[in-house]
PASEBA-1860 file (N, C-alpha, C; in nm, 3 decimals):
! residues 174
1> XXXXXXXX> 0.084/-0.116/0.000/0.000/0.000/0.000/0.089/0.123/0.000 ~ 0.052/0.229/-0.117/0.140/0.356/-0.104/0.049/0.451/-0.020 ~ 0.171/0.525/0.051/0.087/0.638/0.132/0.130/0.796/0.050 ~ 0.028/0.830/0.026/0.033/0.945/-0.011/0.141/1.057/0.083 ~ 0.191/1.158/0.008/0.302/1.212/0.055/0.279/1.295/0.087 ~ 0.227/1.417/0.183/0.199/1.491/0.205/0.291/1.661/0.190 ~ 0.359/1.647/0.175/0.500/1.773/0.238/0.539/1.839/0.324 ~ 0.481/1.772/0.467/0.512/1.820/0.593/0.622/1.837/0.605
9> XXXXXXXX> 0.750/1.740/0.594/0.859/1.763/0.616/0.953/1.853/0.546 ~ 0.923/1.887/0.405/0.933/1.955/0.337/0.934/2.149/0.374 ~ 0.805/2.133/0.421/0.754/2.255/0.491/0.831/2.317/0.596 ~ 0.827/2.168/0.670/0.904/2.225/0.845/1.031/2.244/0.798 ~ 1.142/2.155/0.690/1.293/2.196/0.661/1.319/2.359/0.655 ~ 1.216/2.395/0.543/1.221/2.495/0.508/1.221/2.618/0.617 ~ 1.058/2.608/0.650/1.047/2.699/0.800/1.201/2.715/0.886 ~ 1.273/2.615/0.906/1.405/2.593/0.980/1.536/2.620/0.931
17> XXXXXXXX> 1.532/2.635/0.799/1.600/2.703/0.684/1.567/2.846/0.710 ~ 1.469/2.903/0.720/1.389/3.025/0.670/1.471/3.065/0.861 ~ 1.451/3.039/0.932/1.487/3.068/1.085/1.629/3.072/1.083 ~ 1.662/2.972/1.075/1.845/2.980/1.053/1.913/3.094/0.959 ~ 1.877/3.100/0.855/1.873/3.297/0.746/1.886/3.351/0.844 ~ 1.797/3.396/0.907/1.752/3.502/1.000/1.841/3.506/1.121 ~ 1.889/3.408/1.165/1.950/3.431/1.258/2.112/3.463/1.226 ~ 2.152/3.421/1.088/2.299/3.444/1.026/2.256/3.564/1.011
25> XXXXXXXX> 2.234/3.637/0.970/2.164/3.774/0.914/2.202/3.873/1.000 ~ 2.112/3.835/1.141/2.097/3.959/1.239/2.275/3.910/1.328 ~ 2.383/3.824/1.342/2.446/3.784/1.394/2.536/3.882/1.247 ~ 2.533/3.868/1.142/2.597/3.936/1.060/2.590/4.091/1.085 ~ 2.481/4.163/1.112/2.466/4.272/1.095/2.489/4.323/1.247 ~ 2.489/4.232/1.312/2.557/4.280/1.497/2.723/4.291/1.480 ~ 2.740/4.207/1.431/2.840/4.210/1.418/2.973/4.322/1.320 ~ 2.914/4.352/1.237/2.898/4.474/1.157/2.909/4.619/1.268
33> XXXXXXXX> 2.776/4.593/1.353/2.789/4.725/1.402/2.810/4.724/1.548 ~ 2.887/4.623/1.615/3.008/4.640/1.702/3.121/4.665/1.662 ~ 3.186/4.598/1.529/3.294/4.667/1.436/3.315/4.808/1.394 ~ 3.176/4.890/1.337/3.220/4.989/1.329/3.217/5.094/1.503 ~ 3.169/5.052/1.629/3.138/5.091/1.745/3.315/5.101/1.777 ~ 3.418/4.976/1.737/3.517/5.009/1.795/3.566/5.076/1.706 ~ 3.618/5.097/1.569/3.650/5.191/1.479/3.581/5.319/1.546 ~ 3.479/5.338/1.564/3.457/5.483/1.625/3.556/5.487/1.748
41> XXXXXXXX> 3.535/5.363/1.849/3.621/5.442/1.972/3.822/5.417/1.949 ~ 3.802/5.402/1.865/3.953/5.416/1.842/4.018/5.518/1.763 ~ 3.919/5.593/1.686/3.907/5.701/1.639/3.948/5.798/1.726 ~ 3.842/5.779/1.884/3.835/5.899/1.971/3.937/5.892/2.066 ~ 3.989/5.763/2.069/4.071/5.761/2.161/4.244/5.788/2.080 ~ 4.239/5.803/1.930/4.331/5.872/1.870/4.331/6.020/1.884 ~ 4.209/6.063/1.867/4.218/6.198/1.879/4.226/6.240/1.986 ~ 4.201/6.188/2.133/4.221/6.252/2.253/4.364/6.265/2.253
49> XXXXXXXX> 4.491/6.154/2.213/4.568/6.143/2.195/4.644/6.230/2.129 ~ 4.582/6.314/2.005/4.635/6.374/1.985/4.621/6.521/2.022 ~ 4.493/6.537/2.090/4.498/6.674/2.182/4.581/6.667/2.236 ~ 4.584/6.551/2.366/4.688/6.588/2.434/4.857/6.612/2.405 ~ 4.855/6.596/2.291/5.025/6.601/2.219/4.978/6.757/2.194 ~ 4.929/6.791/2.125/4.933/6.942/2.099/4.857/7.045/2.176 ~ 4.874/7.019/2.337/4.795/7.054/2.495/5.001/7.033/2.531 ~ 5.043/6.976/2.525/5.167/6.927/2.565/5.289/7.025/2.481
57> XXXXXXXX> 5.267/7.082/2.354/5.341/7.141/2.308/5.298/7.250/2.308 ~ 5.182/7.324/2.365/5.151/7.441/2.429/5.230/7.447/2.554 ~ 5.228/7.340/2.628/5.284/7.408/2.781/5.444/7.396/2.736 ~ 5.478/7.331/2.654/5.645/7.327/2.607/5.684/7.443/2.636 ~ 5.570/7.518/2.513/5.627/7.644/2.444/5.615/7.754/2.548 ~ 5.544/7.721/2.640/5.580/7.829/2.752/5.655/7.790/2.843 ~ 5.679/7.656/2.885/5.798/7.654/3.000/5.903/7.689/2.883 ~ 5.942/7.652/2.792/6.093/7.718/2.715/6.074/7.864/2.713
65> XXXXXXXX> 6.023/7.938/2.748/6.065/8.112/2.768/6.128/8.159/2.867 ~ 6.230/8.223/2.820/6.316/8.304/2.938/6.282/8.409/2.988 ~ 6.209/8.465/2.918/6.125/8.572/3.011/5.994/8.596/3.002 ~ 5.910/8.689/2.973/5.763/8.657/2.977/5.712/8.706/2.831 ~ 5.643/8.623/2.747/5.596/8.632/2.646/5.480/8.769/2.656 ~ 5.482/8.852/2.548/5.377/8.980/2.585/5.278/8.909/2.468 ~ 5.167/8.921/2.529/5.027/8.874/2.477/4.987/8.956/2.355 ~ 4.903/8.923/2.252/4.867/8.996/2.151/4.658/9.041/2.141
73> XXXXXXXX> 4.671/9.149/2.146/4.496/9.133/2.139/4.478/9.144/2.001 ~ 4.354/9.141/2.020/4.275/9.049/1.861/4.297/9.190/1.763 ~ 4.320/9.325/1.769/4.328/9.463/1.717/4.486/9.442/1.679 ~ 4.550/9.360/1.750/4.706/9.374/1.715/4.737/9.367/1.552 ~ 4.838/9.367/1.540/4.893/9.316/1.381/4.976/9.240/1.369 ~ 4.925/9.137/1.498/4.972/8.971/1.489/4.919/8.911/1.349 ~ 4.954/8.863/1.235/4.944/8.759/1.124/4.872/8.627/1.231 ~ 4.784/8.539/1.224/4.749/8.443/1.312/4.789/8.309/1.238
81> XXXXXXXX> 4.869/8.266/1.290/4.842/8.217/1.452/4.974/8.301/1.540 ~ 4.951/8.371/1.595/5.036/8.461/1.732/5.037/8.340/1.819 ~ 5.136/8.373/1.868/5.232/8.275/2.022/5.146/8.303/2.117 ~ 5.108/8.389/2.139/5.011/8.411/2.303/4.921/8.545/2.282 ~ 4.769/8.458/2.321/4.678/8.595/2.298/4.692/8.683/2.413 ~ 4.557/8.759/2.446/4.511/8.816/2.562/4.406/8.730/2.565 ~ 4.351/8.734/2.681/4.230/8.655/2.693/4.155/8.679/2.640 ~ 4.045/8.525/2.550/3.918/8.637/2.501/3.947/8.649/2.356
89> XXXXXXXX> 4.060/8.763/2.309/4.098/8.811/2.218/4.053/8.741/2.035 ~ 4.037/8.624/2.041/3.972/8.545/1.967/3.834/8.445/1.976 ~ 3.784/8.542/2.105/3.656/8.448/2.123/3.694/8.352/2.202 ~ 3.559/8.272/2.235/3.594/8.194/2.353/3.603/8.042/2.318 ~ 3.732/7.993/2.327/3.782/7.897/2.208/3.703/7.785/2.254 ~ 3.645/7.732/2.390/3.548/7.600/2.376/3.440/7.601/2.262 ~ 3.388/7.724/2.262/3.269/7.728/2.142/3.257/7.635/2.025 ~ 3.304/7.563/2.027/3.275/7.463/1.915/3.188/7.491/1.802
97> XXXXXXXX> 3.083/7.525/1.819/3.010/7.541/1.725/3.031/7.644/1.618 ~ 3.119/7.771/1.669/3.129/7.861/1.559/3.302/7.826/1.520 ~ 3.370/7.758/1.588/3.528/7.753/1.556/3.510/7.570/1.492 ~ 3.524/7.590/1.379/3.555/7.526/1.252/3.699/7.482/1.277 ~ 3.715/7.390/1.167/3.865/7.288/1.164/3.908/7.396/1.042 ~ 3.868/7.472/0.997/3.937/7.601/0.904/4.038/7.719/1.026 ~ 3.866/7.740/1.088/3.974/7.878/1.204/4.066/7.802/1.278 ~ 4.061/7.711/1.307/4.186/7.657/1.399/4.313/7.648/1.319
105> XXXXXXXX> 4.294/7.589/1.199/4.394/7.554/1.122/4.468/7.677/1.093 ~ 4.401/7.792/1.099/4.410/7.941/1.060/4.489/8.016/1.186 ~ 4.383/7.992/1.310/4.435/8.111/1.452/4.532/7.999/1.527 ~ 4.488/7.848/1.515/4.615/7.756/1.625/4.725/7.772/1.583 ~ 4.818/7.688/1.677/4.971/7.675/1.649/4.949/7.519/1.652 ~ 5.082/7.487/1.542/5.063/7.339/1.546/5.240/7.262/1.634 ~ 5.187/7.212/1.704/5.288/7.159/1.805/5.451/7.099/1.659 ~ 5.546/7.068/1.744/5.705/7.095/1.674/5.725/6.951/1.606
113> XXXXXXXX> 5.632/6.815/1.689/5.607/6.722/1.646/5.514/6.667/1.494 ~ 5.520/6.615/1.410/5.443/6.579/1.350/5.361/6.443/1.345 ~ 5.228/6.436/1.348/5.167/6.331/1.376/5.094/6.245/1.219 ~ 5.167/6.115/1.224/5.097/6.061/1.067/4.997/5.935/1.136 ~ 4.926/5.970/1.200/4.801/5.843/1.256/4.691/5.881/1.215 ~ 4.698/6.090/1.246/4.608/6.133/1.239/4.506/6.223/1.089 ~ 4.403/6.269/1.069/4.370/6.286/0.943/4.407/6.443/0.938 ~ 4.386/6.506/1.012/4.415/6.689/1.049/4.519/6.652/1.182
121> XXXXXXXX> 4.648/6.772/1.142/4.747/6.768/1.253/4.643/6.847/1.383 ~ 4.674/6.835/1.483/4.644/6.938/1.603/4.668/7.050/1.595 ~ 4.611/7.171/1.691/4.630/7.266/1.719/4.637/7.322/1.845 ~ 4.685/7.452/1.924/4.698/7.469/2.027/4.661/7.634/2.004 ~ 4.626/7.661/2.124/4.588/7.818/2.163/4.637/7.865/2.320 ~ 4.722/7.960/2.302/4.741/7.975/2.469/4.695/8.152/2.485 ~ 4.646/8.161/2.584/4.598/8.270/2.627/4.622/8.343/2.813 ~ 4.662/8.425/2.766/4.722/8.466/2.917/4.610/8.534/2.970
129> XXXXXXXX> 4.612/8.455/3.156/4.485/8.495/3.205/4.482/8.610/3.300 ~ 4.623/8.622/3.369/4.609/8.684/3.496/4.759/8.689/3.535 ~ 4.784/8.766/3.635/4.890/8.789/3.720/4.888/8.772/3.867 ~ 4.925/8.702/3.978/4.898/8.701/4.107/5.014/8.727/4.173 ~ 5.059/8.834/4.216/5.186/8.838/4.286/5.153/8.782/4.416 ~ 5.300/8.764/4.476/5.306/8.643/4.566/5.307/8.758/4.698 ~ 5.302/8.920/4.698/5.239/9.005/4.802/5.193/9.089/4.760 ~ 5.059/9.155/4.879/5.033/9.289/4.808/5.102/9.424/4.860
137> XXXXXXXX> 5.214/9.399/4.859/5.288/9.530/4.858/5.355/9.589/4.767 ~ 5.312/9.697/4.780/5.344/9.815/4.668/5.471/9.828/4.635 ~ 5.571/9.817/4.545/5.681/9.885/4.509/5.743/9.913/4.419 ~ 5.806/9.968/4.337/5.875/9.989/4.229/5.878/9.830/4.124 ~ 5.865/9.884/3.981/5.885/9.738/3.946/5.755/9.655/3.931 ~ 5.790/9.489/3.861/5.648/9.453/3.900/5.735/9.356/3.948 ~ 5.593/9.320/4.100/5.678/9.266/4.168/5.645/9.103/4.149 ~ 5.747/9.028/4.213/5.767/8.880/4.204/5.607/8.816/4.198
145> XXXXXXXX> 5.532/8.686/4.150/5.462/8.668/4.132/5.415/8.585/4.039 ~ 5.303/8.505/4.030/5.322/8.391/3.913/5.197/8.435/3.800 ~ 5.232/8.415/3.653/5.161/8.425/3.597/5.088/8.288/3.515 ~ 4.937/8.329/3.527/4.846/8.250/3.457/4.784/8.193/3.332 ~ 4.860/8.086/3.247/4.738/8.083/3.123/4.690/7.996/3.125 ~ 4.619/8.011/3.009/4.522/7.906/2.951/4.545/7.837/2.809 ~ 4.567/7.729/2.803/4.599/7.632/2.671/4.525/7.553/2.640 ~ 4.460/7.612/2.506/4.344/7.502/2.505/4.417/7.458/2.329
153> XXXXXXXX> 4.364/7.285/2.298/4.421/7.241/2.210/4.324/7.177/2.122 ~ 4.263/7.134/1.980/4.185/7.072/1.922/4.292/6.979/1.865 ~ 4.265/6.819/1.832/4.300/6.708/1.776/4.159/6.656/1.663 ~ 4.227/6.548/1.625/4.104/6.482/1.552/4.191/6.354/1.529 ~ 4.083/6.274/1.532/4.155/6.116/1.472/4.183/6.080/1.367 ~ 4.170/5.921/1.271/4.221/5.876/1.153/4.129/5.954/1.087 ~ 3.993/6.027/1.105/3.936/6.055/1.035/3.899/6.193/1.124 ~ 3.833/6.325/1.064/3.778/6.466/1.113/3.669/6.439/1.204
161> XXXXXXXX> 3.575/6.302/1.153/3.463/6.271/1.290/3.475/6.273/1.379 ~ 3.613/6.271/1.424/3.616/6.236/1.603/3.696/6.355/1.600 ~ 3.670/6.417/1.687/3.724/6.617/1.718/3.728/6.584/1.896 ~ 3.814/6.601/1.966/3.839/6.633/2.130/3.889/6.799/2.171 ~ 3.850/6.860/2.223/3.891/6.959/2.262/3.949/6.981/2.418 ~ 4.024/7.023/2.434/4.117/6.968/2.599/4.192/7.140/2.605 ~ 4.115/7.184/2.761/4.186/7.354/2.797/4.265/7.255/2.963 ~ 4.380/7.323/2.974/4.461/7.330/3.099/4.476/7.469/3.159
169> XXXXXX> 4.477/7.485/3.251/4.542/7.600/3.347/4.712/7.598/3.355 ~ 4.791/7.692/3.271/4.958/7.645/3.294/5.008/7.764/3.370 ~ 5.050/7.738/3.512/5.133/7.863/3.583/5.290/7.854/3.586 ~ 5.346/7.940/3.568/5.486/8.026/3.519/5.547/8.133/3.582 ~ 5.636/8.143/3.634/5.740/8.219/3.680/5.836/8.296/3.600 ~ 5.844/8.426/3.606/5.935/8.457/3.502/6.023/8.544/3.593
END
């Protein structure tokens, strides 16, 4: 006696075929986008890297002075990028939003090192904040006392997507 064949098994292979796709699929496409998750953080963790190299050749450039660098305000007829502003003098450099990878490239200084990891070299900005003499007594002269800046630096990684911006406080004796 023949038994008619129905295609149950046929059906269910398939269904289990059709499930197994699906699960290569979404295991493909996770996988995909944990790959590009670390390409991003290696990106950022290049570019912090390279702030801090050109945050590092800001404070260079002021511990190597023998005496005290005179600041330039933004009216000066400093050519930019000038060695040391006044405060301010170019706006207030966290602003991100209006300071472009053009104005930096334009008003920063780019540290003495050269970096080939990265897609744009770094930049640095130092700005002098203040004076605190070490008394307040009056006398001829200016008297002994430490002066204050501010160094702020932009990097970017293998690629312009990843941008870090990094300001320090650097105090100096002259």
């Amino acid at each position: 006696m023949q038994h008619k064949q129905q295609g149950s098994v046929l059906i269910i292979c398939l269904l289990f075929m059709m499930l197994i796709t699906m699960l290569a699929l979404n295991s493909a496409r996770t996988a995909s986008f944990e790959q590009r998750m670390a390409h991003g953080a290696r990106d950022l963790h290049t570019a912090f890297q390279a702030t801090e190299s050109a945050l590092g050749g800001g404070e260079g450039w002021l511990e190597n002075r023998t005496s005290r660098p005179i600041p330039e305000p933004a009216s000066s007829g400093c050519t930019a990028p000038c060695d040391l502003w006044v405060l301010y003098a170019q706006g207030d450099f966290p602003d991100t939003a209006t300071k472009t990878a053009a104005w930096w490239a334009t008003n920063g200084r780019a540290p003495t090192e050269t970096l080939t990891v990265v897609n744009t070299q770094p930049r640095y900005l130092i700005e002098e904040q203040q004076f605190a003499p070490d008394s307040l007594t009056v006398g001829i002269g200016v008297p002994a006392g430490r002066w204050f800046y501010r160094v702020t630096s932009r990097g970017t990684g293998g690629t312009d997507d990843a941008e870090v911006l990094l300001q320090t406080s650097y105090v100096r004796r002259f």
